[in-house]
N, C-alpha and C positions, 0 to 999 in steps of 0.2 A: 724576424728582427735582426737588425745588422747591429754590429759594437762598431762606431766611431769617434777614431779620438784626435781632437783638435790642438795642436800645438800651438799657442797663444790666443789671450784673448782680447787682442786690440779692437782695432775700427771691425774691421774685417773677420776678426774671429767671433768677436762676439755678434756681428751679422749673422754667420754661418751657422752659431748655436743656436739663437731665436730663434732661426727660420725652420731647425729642423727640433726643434719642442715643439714649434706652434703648430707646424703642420704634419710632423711624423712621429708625436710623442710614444710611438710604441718601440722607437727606436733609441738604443744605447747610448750617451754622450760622455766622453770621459775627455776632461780637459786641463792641460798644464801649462801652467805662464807664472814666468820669474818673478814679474812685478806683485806689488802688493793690493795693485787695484784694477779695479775693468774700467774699461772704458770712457779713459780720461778724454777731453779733447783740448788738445792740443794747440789747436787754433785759437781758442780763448787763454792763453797765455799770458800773451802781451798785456789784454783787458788786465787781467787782475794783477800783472809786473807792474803795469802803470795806476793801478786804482781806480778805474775805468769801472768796475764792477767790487763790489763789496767785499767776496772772497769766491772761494774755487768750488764753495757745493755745487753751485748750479753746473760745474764742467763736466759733471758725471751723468751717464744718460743710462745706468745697467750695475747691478750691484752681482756680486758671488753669491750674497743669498737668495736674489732673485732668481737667478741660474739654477741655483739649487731646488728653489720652490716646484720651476716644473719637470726637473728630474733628472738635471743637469750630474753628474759627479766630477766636481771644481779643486784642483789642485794648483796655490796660489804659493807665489813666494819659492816654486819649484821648476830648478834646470833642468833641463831634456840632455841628459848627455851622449846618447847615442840614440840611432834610430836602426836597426836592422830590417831593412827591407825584404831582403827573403824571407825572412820566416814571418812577417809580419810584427814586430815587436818594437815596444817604445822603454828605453828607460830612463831613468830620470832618479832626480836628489833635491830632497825639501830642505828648508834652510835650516831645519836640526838634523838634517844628515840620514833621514831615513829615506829609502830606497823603494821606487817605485819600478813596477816591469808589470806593463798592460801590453795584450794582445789587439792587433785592432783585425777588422775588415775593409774598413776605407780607412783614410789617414787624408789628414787636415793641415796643411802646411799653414799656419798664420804667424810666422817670426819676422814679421815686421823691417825693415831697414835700420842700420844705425849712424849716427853723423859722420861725419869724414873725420875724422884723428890725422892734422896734419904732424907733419914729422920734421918740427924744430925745436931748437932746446928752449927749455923753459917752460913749455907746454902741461907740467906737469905743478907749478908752482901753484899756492894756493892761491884762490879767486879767479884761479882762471877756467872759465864754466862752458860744457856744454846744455842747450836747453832743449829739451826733448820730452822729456816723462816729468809727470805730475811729481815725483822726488829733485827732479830738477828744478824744477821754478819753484817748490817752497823751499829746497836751499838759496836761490839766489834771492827772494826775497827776507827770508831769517839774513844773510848777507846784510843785505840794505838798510837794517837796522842799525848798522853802525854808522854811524854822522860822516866816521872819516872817508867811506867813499864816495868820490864826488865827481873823478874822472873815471869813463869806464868807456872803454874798447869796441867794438862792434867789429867782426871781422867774417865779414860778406855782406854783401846787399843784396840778398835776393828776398822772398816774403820774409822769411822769418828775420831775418837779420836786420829791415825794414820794420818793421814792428815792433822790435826790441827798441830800437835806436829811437823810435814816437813813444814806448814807453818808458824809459829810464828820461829822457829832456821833460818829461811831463811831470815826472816826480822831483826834477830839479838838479838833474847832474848835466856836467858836460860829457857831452857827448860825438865820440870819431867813428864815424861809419868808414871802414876801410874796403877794398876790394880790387884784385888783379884785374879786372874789367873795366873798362871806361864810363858805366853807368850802371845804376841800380837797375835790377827786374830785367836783367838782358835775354832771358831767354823767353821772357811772356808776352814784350811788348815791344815796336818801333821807335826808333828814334824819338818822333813826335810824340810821342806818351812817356816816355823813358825821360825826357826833359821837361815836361810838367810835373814829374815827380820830384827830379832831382833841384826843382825849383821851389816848390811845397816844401821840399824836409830845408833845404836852406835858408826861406822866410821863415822856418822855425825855430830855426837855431842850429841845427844839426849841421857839423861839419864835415864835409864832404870830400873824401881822399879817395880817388881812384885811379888804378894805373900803379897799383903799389903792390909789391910782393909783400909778404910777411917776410921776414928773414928768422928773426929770435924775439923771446921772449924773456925781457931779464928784472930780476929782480934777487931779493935777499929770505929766500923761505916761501913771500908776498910776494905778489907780481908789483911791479913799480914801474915798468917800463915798457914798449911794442916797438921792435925796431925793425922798419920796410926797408926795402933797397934806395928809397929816395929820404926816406926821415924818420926820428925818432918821436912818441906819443908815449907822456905821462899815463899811468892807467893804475889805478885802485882796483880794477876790475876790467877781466877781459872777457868777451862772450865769443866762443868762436862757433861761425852758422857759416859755412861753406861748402852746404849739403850734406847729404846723405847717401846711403850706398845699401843694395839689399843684403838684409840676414839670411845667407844660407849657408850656413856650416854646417847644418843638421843633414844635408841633400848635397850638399855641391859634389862629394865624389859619386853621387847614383844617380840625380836627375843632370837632364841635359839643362845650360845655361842659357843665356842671350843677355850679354850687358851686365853678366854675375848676377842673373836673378834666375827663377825659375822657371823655363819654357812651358806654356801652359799653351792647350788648345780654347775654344772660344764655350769648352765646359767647364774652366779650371781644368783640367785636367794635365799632368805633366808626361814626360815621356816613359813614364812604370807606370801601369794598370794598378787601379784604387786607390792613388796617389794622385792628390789635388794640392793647388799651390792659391793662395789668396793673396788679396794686400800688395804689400810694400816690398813682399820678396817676389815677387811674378810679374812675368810680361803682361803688356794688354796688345789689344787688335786697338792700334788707333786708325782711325779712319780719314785722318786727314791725308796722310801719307800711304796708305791701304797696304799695312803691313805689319807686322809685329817691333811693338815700342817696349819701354821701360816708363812711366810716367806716375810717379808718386801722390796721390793724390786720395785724400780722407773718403770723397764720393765715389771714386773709382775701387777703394778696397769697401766699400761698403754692399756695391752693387756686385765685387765678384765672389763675397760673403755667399751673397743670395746664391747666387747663379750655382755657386759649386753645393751649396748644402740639398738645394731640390736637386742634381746629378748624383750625388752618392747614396740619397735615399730614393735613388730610380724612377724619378718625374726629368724627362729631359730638357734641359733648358741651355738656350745659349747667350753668351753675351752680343748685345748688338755692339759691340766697340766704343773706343771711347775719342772725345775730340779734345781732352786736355784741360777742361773750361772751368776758370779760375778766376779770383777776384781780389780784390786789396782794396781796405779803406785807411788811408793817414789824413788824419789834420783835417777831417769832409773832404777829403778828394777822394770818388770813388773810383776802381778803375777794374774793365773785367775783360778778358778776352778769350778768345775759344781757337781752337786749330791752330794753323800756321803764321807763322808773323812773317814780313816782304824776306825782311832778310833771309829767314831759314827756308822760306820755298824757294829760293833763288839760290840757295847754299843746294840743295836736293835736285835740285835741274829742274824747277818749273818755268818755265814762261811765264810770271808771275807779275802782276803789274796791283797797286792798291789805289784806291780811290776814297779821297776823306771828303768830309764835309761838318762844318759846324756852324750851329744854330742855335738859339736859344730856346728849350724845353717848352716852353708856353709863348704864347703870341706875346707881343710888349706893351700889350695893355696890363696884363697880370704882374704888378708892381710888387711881390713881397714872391716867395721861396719860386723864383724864375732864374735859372743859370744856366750859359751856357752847354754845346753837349759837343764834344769832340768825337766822332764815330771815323774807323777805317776798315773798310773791305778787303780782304787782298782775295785775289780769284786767279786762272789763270789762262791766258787770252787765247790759247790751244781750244780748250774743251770750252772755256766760259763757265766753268765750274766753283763755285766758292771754294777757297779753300782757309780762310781767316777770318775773326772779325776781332776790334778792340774800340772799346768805346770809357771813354773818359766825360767826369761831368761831378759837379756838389751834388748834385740831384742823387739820388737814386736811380741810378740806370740796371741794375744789375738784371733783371728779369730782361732784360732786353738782349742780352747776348744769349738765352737758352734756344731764342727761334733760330741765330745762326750756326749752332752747334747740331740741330736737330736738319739744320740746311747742309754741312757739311756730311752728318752722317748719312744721308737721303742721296748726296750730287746733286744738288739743285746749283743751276748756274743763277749766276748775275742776272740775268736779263728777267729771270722770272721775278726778280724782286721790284721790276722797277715802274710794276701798276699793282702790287701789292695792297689788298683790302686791308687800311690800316683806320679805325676810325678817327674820327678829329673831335674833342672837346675841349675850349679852352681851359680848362681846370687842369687836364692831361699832360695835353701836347700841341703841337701847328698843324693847321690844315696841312700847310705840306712839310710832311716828314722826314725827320732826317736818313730814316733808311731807307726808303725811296729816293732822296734826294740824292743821298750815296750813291748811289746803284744805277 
């Protein structure tokens, strides 16, 4: 029997617990994380910001006394303040002050990423929020109970900050979506999808300011004001979402880095033996680029949960890499894309060239839920290799970007797609399809 103790139990830590109850309960589990709860998600935020969904039970998928059920031992509400690697040792401090020092065998890195804390004055006035942890969004909604705010801030566009800005105009505020980039979702999607959206959130109402520094935040105690290098914006409330950054203060002077996160091999594993890194603090193998990334992502710390808890209980497993593959729905426009976008393989020195096509979902006899479907390939005309896809549509497209992520991580070129056994039923889709069509 091995003692392994897991530091946080986010997406990814609490992955790495289950797997190794379920499958090696003969083994030790001892776990510490500052939060008050497991396993919030995050992702369903927005839903219950905007009243989309009724309240926040359903965002929990894992309880501390479940943990505990199967033989878990759960230390919550408690900071890790050092970690001694040589001698193997973890300490830590509960929120009444008593003192934890567990001895481990393996060690579980899961401290998660935290938002960017820009560095301008005012930042620190009250109502001006970051949203990240389930204590986060039920403070900004206990907020929003007060009538008098009515203008509120948005300061990034990227998902989260996109999401916010569909949830607050939906409950009836005005709402400025700012950002130093000239469009929203710039790092997931092309032009051509990138202005479908910033055309969606505008027939919504949402107003759209890009190309704007933040400069200061001013106000009297309250925030009351957002001032950019180009204009000033009333705000009752500011939310600032202009990413995130990995947690590793517990490691960064013993493990080696890459992008300030924790260099992991494709076992978790990082550069000290018995020491594994999970989640939002660790690199992955992305495979779009066949190299080591930094890519934040709910399913990606979920899957390397797994991967490292069967390694430290000596079942070896590796990760197959990941291709980045992510989705956004606003307003019914869904949009999802996988790997590289033109821009970025062309930033990276691909010979990269994209090829779109759009059609509509069902033949145009099928007179009621038939819309449009916007699909882009990018590949690159060296090898013929996939190396992107993005597809936009009201429909439901989203199962449709898993084949091209599962394309990218395989090297399948272009050309194999483009007699693709894809079946045809007008309920479905068109005899001829739009990813063959693409292709």
């Amino acid at each position: 029997m091995s003692k392994i103790v897991v530091v946080g139990a986010n997406h990814a830590g609490t992955a790495a617990i289950n797997t190794i109850l379920n499958n090696y309960p003969e083994q030790e589990v001892v776990v510490f994380d500052r939060n008050s709860n497991i396993s919030f998600l995050g992702c369903g935020m927005a839903l219950w910001i905007g009243k989309q969904i009724s309240g926040p039970e359903g965002l929990f998928y894992a309880t501390k006394e479940g943990l505990e059920a199967k033989g878990a031992k759960i230390h919550m509400e408690t900071e890790v303040e050092k970690i001694d690697f040589e001698n193997k040792k973890v300490y830590a401090t509960g929120k009444n002050g008593e003192k934890y020092e567990e001895s481990y065998d393996k060690l579980i890195l899961s401290t998660g990423s935290l938002p960017i804390d820009l560095n301008i004055p005012g930042k620190d006035l009250e109502n001006v929020q970051f949203v990240k942890l389930y204590q986060n969004a039920e403070e900004v909604i206990k907020k929003l109970e007060n009538k008098d705010i009515k203008d509120i801030v948005v300061v990034g566009a990227g998902y989260i900050g996109v999401e916010l800005a569909e949830a607050f105009q939906r409950i009836g505020k005005n709402v400025e979506l700012i950002d130093l980039a000239d469009s929203c979702l710039s790092g997931y999607y092309d032009k051509e999808f990138r202005d479908l959206m910033n055309k969606n959130l505008a027939d919504n109402g949402i107003n759209l300011n890009y190309g704007e520094k933040v400069l200061e935040i001013k106000g009297n105690g309250k925030v009351e004001e957002v001032v950019t290098d180009k204009k000033s914006y009333k705000a009752d409330m500011v939310i600032l979402a202009v990413g995130f950054v990995p947690n590793t203060k517990s490691g960064k002077e013993n493990l080696e880095l890459f992008k300030n996160a924790y260099r992991v091999d494709l076992t978790q594993k990082t550069s000290m033996e018995d020491v594994y890194a999970i989640g939002d603090c660790a690199t992955v193998y992305d495979n779009s680029i066949k190299d080591t990334n930094y890519i934040a992502l709910a399913t990606n710390a979920v899957r390397s949960g797994v991967v490292a808890a069967h390694n430290v209980c000596g079942t070896k497993l590796e990760s197959v890499g990941v291709q980045g593959s992510n989705g956004i729905s606003i307003y019914g426009l869904n949009m999802v894309s996988t790997g590289l976008t033109l821009e970025k393989a062309k930033r990276l020195g691909y010979n990269a060239v994209a090829t779109s096509y759009e059609d509509l979902q069902k033949p145009g006899f099928i007179e009621h839920n038939n819309d449009k479907v916007l699909i882009s390939i990018v590949y690159d005309m060296d090898t013929r290799r996939i190396l992107g896809a993005q597809i936009a549509s009201k429909q439901d497209i989203s199962m449709g970007i898993h084949m091209f992520s599962l394309a990218i991580q395989e090297g399948v070129t272009i050309d194999k797609l483009k007699l693709l056994d894809i079946f045809f039923l007008p309920h479905f889709n068109q005899p001829y399809n739009y990813i063959t069509m693409a292709a």
